[in-house]
ZAVEX-425925 format. One record per residue (C-alpha): residue in one letter; x, y, z. Coordinates in steps of 0.05 Angstrom, whole numbers, always signed. Layout:
N
+---+--------+--------+--------+
: r :     xx :     yy :     zz :
+---+--------+--------+--------+
: A :      X :      Y :      Z :
...
+---+--------+--------+--------+
// end
This chain:
252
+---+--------+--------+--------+
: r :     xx :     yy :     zz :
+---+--------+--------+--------+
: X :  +1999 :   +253 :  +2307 :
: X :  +1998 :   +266 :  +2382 :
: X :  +1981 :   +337 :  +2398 :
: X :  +2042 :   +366 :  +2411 :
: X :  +2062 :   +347 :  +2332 :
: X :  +2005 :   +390 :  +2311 :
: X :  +2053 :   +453 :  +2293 :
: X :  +2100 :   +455 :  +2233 :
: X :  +2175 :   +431 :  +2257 :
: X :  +2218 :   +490 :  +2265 :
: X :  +2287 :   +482 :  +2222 :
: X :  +2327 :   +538 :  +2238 :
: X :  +2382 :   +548 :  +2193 :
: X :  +2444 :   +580 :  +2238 :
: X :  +2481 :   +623 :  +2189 :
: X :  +2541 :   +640 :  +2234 :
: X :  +2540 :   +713 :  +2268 :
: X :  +2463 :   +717 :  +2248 :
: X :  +2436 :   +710 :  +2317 :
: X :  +2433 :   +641 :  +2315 :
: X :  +2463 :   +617 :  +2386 :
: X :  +2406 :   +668 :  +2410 :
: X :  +2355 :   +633 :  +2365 :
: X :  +2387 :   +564 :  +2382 :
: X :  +2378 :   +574 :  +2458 :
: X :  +2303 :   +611 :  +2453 :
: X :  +2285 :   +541 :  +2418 :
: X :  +2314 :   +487 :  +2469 :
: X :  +2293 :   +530 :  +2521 :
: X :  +2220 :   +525 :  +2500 :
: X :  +2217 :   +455 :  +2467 :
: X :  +2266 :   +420 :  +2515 :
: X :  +2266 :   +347 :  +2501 :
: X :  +2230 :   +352 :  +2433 :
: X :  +2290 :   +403 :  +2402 :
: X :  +2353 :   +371 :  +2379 :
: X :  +2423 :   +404 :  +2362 :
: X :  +2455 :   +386 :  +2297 :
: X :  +2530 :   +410 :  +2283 :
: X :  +2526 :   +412 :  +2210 :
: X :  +2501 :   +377 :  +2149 :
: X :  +2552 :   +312 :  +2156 :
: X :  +2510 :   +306 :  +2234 :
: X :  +2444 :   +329 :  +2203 :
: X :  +2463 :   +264 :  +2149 :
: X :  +2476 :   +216 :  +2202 :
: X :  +2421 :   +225 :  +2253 :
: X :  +2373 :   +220 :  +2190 :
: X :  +2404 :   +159 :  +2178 :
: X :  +2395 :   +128 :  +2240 :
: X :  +2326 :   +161 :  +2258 :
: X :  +2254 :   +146 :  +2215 :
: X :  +2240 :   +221 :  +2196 :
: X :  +2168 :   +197 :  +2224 :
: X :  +2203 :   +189 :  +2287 :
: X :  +2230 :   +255 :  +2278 :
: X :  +2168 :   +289 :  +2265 :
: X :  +2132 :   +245 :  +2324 :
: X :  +2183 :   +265 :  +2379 :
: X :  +2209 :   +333 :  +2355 :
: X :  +2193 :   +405 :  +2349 :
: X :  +2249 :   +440 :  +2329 :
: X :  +2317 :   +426 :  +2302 :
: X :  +2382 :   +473 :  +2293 :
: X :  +2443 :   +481 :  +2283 :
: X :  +2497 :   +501 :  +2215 :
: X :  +2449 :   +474 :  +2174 :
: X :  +2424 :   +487 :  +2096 :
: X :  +2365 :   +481 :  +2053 :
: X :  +2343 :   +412 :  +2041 :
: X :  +2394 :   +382 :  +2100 :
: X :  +2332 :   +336 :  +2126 :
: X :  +2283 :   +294 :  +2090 :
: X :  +2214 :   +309 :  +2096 :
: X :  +2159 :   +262 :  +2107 :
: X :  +2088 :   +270 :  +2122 :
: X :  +2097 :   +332 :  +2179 :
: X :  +2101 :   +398 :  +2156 :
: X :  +2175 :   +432 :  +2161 :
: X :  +2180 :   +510 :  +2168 :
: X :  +2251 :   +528 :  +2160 :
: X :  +2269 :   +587 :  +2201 :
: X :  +2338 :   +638 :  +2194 :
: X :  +2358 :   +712 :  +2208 :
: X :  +2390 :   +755 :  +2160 :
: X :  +2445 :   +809 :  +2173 :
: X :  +2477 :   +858 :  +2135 :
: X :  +2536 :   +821 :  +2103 :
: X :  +2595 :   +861 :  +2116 :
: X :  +2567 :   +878 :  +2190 :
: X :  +2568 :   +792 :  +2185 :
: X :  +2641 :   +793 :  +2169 :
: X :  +2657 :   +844 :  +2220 :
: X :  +2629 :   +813 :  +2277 :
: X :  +2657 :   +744 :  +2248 :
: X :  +2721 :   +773 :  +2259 :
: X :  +2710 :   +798 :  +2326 :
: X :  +2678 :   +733 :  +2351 :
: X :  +2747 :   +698 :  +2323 :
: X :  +2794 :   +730 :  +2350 :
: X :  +2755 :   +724 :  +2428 :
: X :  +2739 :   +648 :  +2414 :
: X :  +2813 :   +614 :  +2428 :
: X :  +2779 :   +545 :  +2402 :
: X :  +2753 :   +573 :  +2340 :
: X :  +2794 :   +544 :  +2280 :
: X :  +2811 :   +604 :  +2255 :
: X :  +2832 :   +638 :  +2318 :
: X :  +2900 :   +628 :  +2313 :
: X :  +2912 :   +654 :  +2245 :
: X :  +2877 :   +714 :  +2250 :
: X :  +2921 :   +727 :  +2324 :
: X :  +2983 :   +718 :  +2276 :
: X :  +2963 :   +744 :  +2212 :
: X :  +2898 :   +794 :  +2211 :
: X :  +2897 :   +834 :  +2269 :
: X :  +2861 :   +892 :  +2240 :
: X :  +2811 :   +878 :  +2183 :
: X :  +2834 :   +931 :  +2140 :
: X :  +2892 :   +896 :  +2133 :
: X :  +2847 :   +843 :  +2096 :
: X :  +2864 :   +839 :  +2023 :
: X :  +2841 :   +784 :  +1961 :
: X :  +2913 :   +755 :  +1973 :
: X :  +2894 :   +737 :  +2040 :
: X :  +2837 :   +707 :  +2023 :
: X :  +2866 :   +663 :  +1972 :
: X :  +2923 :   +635 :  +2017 :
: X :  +2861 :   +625 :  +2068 :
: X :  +2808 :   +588 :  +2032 :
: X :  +2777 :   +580 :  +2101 :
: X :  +2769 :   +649 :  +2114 :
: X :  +2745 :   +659 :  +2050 :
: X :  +2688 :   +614 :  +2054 :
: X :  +2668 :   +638 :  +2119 :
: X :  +2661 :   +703 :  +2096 :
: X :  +2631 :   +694 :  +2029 :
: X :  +2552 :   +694 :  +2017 :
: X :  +2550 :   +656 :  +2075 :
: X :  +2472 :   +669 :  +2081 :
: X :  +2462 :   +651 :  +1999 :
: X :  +2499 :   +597 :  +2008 :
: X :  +2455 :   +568 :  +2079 :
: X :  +2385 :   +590 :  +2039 :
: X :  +2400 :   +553 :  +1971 :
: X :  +2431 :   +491 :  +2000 :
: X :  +2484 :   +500 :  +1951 :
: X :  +2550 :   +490 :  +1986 :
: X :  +2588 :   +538 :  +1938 :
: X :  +2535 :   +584 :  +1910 :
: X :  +2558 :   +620 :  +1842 :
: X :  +2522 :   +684 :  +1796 :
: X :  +2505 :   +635 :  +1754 :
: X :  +2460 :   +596 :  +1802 :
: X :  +2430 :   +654 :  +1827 :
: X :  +2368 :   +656 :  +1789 :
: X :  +2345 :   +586 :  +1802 :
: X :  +2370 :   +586 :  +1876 :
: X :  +2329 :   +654 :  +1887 :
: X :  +2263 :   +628 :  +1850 :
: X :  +2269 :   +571 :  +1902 :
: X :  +2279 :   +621 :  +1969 :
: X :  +2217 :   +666 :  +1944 :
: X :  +2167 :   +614 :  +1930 :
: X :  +2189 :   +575 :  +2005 :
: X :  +2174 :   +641 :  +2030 :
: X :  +2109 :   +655 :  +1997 :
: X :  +2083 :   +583 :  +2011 :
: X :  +2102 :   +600 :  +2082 :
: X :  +2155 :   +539 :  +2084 :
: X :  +2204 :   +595 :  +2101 :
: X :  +2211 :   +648 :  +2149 :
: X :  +2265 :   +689 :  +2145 :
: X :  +2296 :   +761 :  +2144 :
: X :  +2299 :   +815 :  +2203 :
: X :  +2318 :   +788 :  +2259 :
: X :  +2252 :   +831 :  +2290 :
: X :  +2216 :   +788 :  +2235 :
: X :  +2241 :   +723 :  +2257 :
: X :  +2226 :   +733 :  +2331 :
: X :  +2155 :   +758 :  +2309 :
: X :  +2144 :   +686 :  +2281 :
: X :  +2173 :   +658 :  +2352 :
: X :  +2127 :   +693 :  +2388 :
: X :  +2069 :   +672 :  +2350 :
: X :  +2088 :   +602 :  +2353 :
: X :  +2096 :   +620 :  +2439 :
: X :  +2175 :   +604 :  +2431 :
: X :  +2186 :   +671 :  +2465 :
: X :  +2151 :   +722 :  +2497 :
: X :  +2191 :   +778 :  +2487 :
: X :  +2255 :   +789 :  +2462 :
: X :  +2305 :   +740 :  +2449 :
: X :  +2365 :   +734 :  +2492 :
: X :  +2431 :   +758 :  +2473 :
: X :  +2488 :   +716 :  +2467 :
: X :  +2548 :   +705 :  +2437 :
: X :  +2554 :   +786 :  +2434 :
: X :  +2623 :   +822 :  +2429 :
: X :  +2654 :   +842 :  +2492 :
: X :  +2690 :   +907 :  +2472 :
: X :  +2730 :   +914 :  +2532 :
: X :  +2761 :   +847 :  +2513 :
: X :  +2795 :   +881 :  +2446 :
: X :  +2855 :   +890 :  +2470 :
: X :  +2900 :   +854 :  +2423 :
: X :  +2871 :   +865 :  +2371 :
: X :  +2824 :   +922 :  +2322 :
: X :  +2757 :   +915 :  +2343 :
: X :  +2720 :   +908 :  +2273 :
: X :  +2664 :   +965 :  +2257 :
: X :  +2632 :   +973 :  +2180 :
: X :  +2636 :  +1040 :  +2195 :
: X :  +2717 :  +1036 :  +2210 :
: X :  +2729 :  +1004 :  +2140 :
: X :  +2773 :  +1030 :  +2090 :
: X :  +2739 :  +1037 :  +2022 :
: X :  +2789 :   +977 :  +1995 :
: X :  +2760 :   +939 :  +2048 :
: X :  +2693 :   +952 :  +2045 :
: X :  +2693 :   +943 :  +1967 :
: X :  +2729 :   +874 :  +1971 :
: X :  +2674 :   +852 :  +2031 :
: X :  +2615 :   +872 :  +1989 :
: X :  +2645 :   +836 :  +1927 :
: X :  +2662 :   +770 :  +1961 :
: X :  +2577 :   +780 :  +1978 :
: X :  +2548 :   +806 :  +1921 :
: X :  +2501 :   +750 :  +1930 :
: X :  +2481 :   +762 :  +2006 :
: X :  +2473 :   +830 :  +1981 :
: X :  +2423 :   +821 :  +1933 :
: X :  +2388 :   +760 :  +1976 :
: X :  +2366 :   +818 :  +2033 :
: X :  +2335 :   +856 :  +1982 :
: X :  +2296 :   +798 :  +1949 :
: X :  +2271 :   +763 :  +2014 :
: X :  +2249 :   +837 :  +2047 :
: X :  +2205 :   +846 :  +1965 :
: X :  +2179 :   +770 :  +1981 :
: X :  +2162 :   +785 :  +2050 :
: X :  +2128 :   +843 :  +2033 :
: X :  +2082 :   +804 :  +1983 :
: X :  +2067 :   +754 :  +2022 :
: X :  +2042 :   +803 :  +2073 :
: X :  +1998 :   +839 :  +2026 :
: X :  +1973 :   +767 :  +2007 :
: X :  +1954 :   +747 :  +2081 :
: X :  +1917 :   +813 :  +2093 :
: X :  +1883 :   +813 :  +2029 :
: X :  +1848 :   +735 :  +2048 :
: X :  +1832 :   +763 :  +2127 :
+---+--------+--------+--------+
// end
């Protein structure tokens, strides 16, 4: 291994409205050459297909984009996967702003015609609109477990999985303040990350600019449902953070 190979390769997994185009950009600025953008899992399949994940590991430092758990085979490098957590219905909410100001997202033009205001959201909705209803359903769960449709049922084994990555230091993830303290310890950034992809609310004009604190209680209840999951991941990684911080002190 060449020097520069050294370091664990960073696999950020870009949960959507998580601060991942911030993330995304703080990594190719850094790594240039040596990072490489991957769409989604289908891309992620391919270009392990067609690249020796020792050439991988030999030419690259990071690697991003709507990725999950277990989207890239490991080989003889370390991998530390890397993603920032949000409050899920503050995720939804700024999902739906980002929509309806991103005329080539797929969704864009349904929400224009259909969901102008998200209080208007309802289960019916969702269940004319499975895409919707993906995208705004334990997104985060879903991204950490590499399950593609994550169920109560699978929690248990799924979660087991997230808490011992993060106690074996294979993952880092929670706050975004925590992720960007592990970026600036590996000298990705210096300071803060930059902002991007942000909602401009002077652009709102044709539509209700989404707030958590605007919901209606319907609304709120039916968002927190749909993530019961994401809900209950927050809580676990912040208790498996916190051990694995007592852990690290304890053995300086």
């Amino acid at each position: 291994m060449t020097a520069s190979t050294t370091a664990p390769l960073i696999v950020h997994l870009h949960v959507p409205k998580c601060a991942g185009t911030s993330i995304n950009t703080a990594l190719s600025n850094h790594f240039r050459t040596r990072a490489c953008s991957l769409a989604n899992g289908r891309e992620a399949a391919a270009y392990t297909e067609t690249h020796d994940p020792a050439w991988i590991e030999a030419n690259l430092d990071a690697i991003f984009g709507h990725l999950t758990w277990g989207a890239l085979k490991e080989h003889a490098r370390p991998y530390v996967y890397l993603s920032a957590l949000r409050d899920p219905v503050d995720r939804v909410c700024s999902y739906f702003n980002y929509v309806h100001q991103t005329e080539d997202h797929p969704l864009h033009g349904l929400l224009k015609r259909e969901l102008r205001d998200i209080n208007l959201l309802d289960a019916a909705f969702l269940e004319r609109n499975p895409g919707v209803n993906s995208a705004w359903s334990n997104n985060m769960s879903k991204a950490l477990s590499g399950l593609p449709k994550i169920k109560v049922k699978d929690w248990q084994g799924a979660s087991r999985q997230i808490v011992d990555a993060i106690l074996d230091g294979r993952f880092v993830v929670g706050s975004l303040g925590h992720v960007t303290n592990y970026l600036r310890e590996r000298g990705v950034v210096s300071g803060e990350l930059p902002r991007q992809n942000v909602t401009d609310e002077a652009k709102a004009d044709d539509f209700v600019l989404a707030r958590p604190a605007h919901l209606t209680p319907e609304v709120l209840m039916l968002l927190h449902r749909k993530n019961v999951l994401d809900v209950r991941l927050i809580s676990l990684v912040e208790h498996a953070n916190r051990i694995r911080a007592a852990r690290l002190a304890a053995a300086a």
